[in-house]
N, C-alpha and C positions, 0 to 999 in steps of 0.2 A: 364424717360420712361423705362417701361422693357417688355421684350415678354416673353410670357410662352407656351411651346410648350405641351400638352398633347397628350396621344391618342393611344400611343405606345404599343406593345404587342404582344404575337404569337397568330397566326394561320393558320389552313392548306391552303393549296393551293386550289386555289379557293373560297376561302373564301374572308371579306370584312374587313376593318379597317377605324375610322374616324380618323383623326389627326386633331386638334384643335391648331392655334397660335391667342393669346390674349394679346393684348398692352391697357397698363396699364399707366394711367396718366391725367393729369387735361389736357383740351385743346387743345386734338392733335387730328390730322387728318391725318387717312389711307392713305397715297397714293397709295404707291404698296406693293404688298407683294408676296412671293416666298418660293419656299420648296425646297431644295438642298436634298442629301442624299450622303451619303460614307459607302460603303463595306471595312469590312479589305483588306489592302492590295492595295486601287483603290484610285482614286481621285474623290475628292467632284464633283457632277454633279448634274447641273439645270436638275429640274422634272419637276416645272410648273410656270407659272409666273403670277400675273393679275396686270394688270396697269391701272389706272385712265388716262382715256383720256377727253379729252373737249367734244367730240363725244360717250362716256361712257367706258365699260371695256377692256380693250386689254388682252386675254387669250392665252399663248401658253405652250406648251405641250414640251417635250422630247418625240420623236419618241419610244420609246422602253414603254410609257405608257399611248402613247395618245391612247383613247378609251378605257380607263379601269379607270383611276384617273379622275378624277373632281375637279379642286377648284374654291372655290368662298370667297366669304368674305359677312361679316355683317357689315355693317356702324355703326350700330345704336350700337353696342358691341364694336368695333374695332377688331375685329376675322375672323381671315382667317381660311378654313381650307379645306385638301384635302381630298375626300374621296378616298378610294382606291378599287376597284372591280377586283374579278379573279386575285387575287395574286399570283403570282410565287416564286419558291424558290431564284429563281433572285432580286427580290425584296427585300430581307434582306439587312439592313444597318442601319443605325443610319440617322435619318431626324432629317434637320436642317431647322428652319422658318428665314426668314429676310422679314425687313420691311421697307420702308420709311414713315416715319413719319414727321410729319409737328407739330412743337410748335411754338406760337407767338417770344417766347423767346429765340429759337435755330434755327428757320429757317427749311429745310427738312434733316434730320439725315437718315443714315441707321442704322439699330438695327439686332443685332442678337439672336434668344433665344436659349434655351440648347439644346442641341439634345435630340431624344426619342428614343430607338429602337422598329424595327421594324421585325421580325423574324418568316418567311414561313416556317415550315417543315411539314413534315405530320411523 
């Protein structure tokens, strides 16, 4: 199984970006998936999470970008992906996608894909 994170790129402040994570492989099933990010100089921090529940998706957010980012995911793809709105110069860092993933033959793994950067100035 591998994730591919796309999506990454500058733009001004205020402005919009989609970020795309895409797991790749025969037979697996999305469970959850997440977008982390890291600024120079910071430690990696949860942006958003969505979880497979019995009762359907579990969404939660980082305070500093709930009500601006959105993620969701595609089943029928295996692709998650955040969109992000009214971006800040704050918002610059390198995004990281992880995944739980499910193969008959490995059971549920976490996966991590490459980072992208992400980069606000005006």
């Amino acid at each position: 199984v591998q994730l591919q994170a796309s999506g990454g790129g500058s733009v001004q402040p205020g402005g919009s970006l989609r970020l795309s994570c895409a797991a790749s492989g025969s037979s697996i099933i999305f469970n959850s998936g997440a977008w982390y990010r890291q600024a120079p100089g910071e430690q990696r921090e949860l942006v958003a999470r969505i979880l497979r529940t019995a009762s359907g998706d579990r969404i939660s957010y980082s305070p500093s970008v709930k009500g601006r980012f959105t993620i969701s995911r595609d089943n029928a793809k295996n692709t998650a992906h955040l969109q992000m709105n009214n971006l800040k110069p704050e918002d610059t860092a390198v995004y990281y996608c992880t995944a739980n993933i499910y193969t008959p033959a490995g059971g549920s793994v976490d996966y991590w894909g490459q980072g992208t950067l992400v980069t606000v100035s005006s």
